[in-house]
N, CA, C and O atoms as a Tinker XYZ file with bonds, in Angstrom:
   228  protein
     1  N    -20.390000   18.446000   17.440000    73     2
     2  CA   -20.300000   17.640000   16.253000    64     1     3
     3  C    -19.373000   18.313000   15.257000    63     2     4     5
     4  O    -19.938000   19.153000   14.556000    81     3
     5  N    -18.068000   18.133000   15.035000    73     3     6
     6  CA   -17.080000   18.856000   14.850000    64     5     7
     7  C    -17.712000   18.233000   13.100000    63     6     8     9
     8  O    -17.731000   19.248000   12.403000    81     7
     9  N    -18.185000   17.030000   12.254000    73     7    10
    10  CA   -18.108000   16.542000   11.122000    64     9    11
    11  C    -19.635000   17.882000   10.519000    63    10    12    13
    12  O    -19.889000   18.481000    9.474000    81    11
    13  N    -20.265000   17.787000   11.899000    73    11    14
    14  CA   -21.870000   18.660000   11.207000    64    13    15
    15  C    -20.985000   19.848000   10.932000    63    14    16    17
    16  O    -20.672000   19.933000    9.744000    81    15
    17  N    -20.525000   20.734000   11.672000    73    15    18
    18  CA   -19.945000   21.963000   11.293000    64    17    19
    19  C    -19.015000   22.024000   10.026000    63    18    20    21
    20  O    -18.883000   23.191000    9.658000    81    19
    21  N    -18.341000   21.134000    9.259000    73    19    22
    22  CA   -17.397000   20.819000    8.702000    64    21    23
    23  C    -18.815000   20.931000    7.274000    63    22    24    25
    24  O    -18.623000   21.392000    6.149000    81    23
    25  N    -19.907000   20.462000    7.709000    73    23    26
    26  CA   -20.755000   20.496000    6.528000    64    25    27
    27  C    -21.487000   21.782000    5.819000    63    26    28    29
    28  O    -21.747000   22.011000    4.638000    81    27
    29  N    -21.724000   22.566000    7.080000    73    27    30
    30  CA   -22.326000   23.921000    6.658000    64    29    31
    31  C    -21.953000   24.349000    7.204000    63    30    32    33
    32  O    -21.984000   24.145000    8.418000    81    31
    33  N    -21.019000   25.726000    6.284000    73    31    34
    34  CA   -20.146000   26.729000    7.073000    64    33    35
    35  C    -21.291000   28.467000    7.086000    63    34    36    37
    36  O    -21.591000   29.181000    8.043000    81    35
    37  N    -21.574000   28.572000    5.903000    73    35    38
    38  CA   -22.250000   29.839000    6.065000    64    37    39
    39  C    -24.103000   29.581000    5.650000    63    38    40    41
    40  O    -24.749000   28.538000    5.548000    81    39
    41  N    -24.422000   30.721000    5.524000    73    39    42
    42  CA   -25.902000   30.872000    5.221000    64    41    43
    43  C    -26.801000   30.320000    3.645000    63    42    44    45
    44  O    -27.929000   29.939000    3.331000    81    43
    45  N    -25.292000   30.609000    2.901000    73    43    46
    46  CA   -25.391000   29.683000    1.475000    64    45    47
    47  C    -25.167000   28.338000    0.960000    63    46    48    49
    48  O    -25.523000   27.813000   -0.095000    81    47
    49  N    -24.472000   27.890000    1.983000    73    47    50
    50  CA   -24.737000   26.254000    2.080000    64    49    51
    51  C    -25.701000   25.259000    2.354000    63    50    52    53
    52  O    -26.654000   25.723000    2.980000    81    51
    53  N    -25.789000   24.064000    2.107000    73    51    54
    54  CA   -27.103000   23.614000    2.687000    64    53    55
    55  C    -26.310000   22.028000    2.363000    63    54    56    57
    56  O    -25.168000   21.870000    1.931000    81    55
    57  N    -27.001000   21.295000    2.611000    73    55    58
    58  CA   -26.736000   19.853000    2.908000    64    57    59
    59  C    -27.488000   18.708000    3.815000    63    58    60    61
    60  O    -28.375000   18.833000    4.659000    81    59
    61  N    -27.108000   18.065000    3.544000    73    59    62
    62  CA   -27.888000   16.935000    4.728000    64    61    63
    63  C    -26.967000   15.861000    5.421000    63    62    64    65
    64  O    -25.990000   15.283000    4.943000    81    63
    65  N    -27.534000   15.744000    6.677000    73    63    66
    66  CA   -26.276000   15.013000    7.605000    64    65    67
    67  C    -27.499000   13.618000    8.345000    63    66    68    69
    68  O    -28.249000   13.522000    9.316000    81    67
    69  N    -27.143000   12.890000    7.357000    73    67    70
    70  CA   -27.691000   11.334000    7.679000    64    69    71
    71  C    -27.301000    9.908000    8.703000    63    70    72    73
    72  O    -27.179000    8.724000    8.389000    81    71
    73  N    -27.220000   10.350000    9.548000    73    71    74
    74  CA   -27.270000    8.830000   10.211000    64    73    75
    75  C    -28.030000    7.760000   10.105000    63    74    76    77
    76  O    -29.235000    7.728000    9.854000    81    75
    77  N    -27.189000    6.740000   10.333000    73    75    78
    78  CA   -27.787000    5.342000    9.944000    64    77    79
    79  C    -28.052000    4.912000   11.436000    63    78    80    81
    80  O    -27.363000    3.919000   11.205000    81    79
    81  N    -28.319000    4.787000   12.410000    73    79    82
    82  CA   -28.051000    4.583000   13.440000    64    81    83
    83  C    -29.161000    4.853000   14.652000    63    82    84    85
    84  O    -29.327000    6.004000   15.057000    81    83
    85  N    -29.902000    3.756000   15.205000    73    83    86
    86  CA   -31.139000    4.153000   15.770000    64    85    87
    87  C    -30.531000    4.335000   17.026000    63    86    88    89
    88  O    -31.102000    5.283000   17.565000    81    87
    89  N    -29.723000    3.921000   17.687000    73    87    90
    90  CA   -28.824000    4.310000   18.813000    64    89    91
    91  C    -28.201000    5.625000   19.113000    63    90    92    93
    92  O    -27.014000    5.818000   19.376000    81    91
    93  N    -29.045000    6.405000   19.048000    73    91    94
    94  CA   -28.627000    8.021000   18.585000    64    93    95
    95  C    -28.634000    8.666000   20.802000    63    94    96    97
    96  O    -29.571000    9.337000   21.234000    81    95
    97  N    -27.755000    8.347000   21.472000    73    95    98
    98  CA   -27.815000    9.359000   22.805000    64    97    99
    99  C    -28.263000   10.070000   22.627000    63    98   100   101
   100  O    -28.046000   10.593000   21.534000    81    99
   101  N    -29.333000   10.733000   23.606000    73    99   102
   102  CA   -29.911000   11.749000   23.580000    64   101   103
   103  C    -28.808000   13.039000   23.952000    63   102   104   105
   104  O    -29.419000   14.090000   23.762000    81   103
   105  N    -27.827000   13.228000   24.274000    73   103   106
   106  CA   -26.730000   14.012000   24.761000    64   105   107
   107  C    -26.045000   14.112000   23.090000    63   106   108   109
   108  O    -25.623000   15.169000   22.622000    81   107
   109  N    -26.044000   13.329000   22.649000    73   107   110
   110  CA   -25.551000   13.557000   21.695000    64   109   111
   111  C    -26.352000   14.201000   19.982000    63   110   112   113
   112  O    -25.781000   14.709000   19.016000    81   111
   113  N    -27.932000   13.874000   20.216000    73   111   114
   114  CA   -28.965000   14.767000   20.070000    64   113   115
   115  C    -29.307000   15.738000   20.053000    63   114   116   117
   116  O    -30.015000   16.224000   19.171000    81   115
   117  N    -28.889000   16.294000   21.040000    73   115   118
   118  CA   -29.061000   17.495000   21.785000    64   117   119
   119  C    -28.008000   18.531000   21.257000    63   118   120   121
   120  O    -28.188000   19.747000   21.317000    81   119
   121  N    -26.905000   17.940000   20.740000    73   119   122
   122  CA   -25.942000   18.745000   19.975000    64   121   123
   123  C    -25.810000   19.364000   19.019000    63   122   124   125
   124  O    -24.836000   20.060000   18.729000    81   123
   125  N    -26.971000   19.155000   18.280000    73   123   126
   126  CA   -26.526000   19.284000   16.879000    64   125   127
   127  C    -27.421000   20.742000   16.745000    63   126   128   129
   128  O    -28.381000   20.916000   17.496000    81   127
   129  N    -27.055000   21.709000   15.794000    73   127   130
   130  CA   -27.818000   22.660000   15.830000    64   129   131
   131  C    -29.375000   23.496000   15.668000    63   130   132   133
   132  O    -29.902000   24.587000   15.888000    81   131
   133  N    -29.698000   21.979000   15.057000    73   131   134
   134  CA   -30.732000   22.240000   14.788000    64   133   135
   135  C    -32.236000   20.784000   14.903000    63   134   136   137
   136  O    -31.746000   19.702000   14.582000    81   135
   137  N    -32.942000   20.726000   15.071000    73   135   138
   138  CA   -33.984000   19.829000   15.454000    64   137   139
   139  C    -33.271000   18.165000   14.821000    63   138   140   141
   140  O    -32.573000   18.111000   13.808000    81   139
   141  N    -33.492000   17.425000   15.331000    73   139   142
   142  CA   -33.261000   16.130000   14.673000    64   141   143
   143  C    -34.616000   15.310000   14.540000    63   142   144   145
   144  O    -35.413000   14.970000   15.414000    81   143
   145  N    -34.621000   15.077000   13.009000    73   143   146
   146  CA   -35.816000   14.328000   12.683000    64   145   147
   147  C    -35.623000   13.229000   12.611000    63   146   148   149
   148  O    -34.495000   12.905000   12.243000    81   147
   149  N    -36.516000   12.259000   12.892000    73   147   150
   150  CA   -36.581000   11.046000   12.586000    64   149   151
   151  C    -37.360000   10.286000   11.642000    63   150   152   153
   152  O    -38.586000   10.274000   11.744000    81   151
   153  N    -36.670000    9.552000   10.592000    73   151   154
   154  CA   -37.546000    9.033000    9.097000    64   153   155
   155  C    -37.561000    8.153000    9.166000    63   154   156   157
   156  O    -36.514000    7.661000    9.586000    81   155
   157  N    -38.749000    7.153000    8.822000    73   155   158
   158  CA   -38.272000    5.812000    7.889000    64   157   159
   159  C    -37.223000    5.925000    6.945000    63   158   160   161
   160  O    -36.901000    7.024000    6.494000    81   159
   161  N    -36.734000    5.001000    6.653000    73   159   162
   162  CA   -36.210000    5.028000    5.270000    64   161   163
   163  C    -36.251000    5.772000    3.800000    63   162   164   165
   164  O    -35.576000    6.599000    3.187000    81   163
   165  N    -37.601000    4.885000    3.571000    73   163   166
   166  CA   -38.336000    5.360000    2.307000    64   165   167
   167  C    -38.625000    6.796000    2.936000    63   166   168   169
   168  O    -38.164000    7.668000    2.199000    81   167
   169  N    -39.247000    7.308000    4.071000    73   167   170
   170  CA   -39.410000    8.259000    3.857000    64   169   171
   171  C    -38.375000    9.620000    3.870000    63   170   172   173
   172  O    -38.788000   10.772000    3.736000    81   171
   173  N    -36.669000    9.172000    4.095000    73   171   174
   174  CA   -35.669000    9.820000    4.484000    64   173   175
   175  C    -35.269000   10.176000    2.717000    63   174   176   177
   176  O    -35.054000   11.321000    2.318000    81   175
   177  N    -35.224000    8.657000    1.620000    73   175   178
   178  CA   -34.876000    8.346000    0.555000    64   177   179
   179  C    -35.636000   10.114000   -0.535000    63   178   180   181
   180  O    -35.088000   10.926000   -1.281000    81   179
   181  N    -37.195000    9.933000    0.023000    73   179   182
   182  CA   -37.928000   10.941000   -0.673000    64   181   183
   183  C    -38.007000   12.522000   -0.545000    63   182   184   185
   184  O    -38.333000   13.364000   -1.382000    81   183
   185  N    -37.573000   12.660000    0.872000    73   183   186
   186  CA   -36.766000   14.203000    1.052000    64   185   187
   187  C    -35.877000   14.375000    0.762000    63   186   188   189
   188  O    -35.752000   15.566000    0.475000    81   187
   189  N    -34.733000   13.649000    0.588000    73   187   190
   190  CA   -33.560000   14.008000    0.041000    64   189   191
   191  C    -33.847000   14.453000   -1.351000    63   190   192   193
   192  O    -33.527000   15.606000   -1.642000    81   191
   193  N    -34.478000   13.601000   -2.364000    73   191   194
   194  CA   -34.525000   13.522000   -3.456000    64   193   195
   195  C    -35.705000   14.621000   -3.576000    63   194   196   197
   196  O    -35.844000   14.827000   -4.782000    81   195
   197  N    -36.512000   15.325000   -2.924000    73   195   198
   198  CA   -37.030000   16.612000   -3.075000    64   197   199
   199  C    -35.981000   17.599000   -2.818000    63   198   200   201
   200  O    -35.849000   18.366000   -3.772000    81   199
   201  N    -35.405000   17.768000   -2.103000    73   199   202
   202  CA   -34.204000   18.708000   -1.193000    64   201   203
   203  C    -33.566000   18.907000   -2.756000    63   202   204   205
   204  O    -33.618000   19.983000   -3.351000    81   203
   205  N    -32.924000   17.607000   -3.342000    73   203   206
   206  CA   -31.649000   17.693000   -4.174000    64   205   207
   207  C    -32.737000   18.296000   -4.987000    63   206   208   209
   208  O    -32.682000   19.521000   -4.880000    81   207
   209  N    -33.770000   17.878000   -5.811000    73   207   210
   210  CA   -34.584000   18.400000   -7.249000    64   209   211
   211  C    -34.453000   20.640000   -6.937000    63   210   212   213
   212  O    -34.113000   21.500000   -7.749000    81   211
   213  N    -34.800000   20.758000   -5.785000    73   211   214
   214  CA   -34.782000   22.060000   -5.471000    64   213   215
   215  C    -33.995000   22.766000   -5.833000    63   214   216   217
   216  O    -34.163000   23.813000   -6.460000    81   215
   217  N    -32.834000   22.191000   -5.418000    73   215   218
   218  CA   -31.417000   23.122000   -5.394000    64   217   219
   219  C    -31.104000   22.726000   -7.461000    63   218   220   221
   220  O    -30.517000   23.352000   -8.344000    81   219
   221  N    -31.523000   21.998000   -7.445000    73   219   222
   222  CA   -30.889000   21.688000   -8.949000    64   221   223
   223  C    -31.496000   22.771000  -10.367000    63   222   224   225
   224  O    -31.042000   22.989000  -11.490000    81   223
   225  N    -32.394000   23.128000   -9.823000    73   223   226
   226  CA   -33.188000   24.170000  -10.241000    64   225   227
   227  C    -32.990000   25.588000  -10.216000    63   226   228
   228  O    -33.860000   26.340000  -10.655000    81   227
């Protein structure tokens, strides 16, 4: 996933990499570095917006 790497380069970065897309290959799953979760919506909407309050602090 050449766009995930492009997002977090070192240990002080952080971010979030959102797909819209329930058609997710499992091969392509399997790529990414780290666990892939799966949210509702609302419940994707309310971690972010904990994630962001964190860092803003």
């Amino acid at each position: 996933m050449q766009a995930f790497g492009r997002l977090i380069r070192s240990a002080e970065d952080w971010g979030s990499f959102v797909l819209l897309d329930r058609r997710l290959p499992s091969a392509l799953e399997n790529s990414f570095p780290l666990p892939v979760e799966r949210l509702p919506l609302k419940a994707l909407i309310a971690e972010l917006r904990a994630q962001n309050a964190d860092c803003d602090q």
